[in-house]
N, C-alpha and C positions, 0 to 999 in steps of 0.2 A: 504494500500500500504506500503512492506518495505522501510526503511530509505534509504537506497543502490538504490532500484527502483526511489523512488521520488529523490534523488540527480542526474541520468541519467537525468531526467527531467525537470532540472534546466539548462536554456539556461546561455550559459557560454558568459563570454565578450571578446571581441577583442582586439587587438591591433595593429595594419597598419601601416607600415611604407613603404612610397615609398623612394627608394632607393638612386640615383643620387642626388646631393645636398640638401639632405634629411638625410641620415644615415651615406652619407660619402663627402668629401667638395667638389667633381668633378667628372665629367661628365667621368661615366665610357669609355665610345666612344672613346671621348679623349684622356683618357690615353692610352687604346689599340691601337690606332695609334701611342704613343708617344713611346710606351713598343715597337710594332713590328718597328718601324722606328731606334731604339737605335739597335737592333737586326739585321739588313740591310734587313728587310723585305719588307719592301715599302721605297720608295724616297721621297725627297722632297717633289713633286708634288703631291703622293698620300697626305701626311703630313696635306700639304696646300688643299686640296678638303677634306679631313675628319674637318678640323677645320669651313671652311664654311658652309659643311654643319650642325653643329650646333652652326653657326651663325643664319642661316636660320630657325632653329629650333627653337631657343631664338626670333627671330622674328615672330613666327607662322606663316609661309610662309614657311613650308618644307613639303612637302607630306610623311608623317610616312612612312604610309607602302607601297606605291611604292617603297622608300627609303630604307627600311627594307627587301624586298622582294630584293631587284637590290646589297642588301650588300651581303645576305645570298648567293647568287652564288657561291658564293666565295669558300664556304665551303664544292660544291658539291663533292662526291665520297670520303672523307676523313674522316677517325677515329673516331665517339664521343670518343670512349677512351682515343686516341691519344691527342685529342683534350681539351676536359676535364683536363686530366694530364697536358696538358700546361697551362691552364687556371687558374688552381690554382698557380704556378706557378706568373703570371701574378696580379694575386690576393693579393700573399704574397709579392708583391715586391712592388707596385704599385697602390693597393685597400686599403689594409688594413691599409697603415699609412696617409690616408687620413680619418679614421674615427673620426665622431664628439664625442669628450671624452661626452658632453653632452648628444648623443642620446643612447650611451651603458649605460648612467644612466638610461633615460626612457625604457632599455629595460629590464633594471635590475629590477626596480621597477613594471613596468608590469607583466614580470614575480613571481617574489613576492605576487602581489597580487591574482597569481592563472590565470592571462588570457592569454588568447592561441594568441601569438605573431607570425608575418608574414611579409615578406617582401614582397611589391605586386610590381613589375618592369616591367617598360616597357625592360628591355636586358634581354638576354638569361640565358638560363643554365648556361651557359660556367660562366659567372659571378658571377650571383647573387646563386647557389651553393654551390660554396666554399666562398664565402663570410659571408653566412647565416650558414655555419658547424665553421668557425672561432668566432662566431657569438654570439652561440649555438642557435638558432633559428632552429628550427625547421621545419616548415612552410612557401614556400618560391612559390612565383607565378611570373611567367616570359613570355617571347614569346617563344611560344612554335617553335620548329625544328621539320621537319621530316626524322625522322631516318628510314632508311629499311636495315636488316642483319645489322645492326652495324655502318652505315656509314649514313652522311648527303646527303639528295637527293636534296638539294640546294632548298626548297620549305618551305615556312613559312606556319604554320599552323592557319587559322583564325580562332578568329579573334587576334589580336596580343593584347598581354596585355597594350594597352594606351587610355586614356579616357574610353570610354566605354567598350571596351574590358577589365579592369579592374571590369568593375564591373561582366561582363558574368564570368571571370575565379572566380573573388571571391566568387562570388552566389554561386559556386560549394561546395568551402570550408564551405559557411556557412551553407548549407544544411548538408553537412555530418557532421559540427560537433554540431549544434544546436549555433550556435552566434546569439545573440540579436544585433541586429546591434543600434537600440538605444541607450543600452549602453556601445559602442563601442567606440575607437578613430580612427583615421587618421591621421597622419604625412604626411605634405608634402610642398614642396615648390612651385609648378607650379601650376597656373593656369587651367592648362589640366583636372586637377584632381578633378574638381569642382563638376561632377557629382559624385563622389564616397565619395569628403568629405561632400552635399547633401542629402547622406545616413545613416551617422552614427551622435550619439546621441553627441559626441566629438572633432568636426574636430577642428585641430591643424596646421594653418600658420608656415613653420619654413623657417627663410632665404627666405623669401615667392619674387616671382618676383614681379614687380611693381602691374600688373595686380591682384594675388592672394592678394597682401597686401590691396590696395584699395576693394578689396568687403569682407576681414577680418574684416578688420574696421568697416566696414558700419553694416556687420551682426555680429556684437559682439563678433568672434571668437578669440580664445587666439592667439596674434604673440610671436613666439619664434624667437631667435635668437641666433645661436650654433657657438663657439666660432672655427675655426679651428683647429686642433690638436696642432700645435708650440705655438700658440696665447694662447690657453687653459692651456698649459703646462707655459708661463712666466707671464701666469696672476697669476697661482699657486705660482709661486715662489716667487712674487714678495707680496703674501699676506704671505704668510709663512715667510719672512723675513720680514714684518712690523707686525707681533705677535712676532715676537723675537726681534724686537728691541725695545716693548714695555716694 
């Protein structure tokens, strides 16, 4: 067998990151309510029903994708392009300066070491996209939409990428690209994600909820804990001036 041949054949390793206080310090959702509400998109009222419901969500007492499926309405008969274009948008104003300066080093270093990195999200397109091209990630798994001629027909595609549905969209990717999932990692902070970190040879606790951090502990798994972008930024400063004033 040529060298060229047997390196196709070399399962290559992973790298996972789930997205929402994980790669960046808040709840994409969130913001998107706070982005369209500064824009006079929605009211108050909507403001305050997007916040509970990921209250409710934090609670594990929100029904995903009834929830998911009753949001995407919203969206029917209008633009992906349109919609996209804003999204980014939304991303660069609002996504992107909440990223953890610590998980762009794990993804630096992933990448470094040759393995094929991913962002695997329970949100949409419209998000985790431009967020993953800012990113340079590559490889980006979300809930999917369904688009007909161009436009959203307000219908969620199942199964939607959370809990298990993360592992149905990622099986896809590891088949087409040959990943070892053994030895692989996982990024993540929820508990949700227990079946997928389960799977891989590496799962990694970050900012993990109560629930994810007590059964890290228990099974040995690494807790990370990723400094927010400000926080990250005056811890630097404040080491960089105690090297100069030694």
């Amino acid at each position: 067998m040529s060298e060229a041949r047997r390196k196709r054949h070399v399962p290559r390793v992973g790298a996972f990151f789930d997205m929402d206080k994980t790669l960046i310090a808040e709840n994409s959702g969130s913001l998107y309510m706070k982005y369209r509400y500064e824009r006079g998109e929605v009211d108050g009222w909507e403001l305050a029903k997007g916040l509970y419901a990921y209250l409710r969500y934090k609670a594990g007492i929100l029904d995903i994708r009834a929830f998911t499926q009753g949001a995407m309405l919203e969206f029917r008969g209008q633009s992906e392009r349109r919609l996209l274009r804003e999204a980014r948008d939304f991303v660069d104003k609002m996504v992107a300066p909440t990223v953890y300066p610590a998980a762009l080093e794990k993804i630096h270093w992933h990448q470094a070491q040759g393995h094929l990195v991913a962002i695997v999200s329970g949100a949409t397109k419209l998000v985790v996209r431009p967020l993953a091209e800012r990113l340079g990630i590559r490889h980006y798994l979300y809930t999917r939409l369904e688009v007909e001629h161009g436009r959203f027909t307000g219908r969620v595609i199942d199964p939607i990428c959370f809990e298990e549905g993360k592992i149905y969209w990622l099986q896809q990717l590891v088949d087409e690209k040959g990943i070892d999932l053994a030895k692989s990692w996982f990024y993540t902070d929820s508990v949700t994600d227990l079946p997928l970190m389960e799977l891989v040879g590496h799962p990694v606790a970050v900012n993990p909820d109560p629930f994810l951090y007590r059964t890290a502990r228990r099974r040995y798994w690494p807790v990370e804990f990723f400094e927010p972008p400000q926080q990250a930024s005056e811890a630097s400063a404040q080491r960089a001036e105690g090297e100069r004033s030694q």
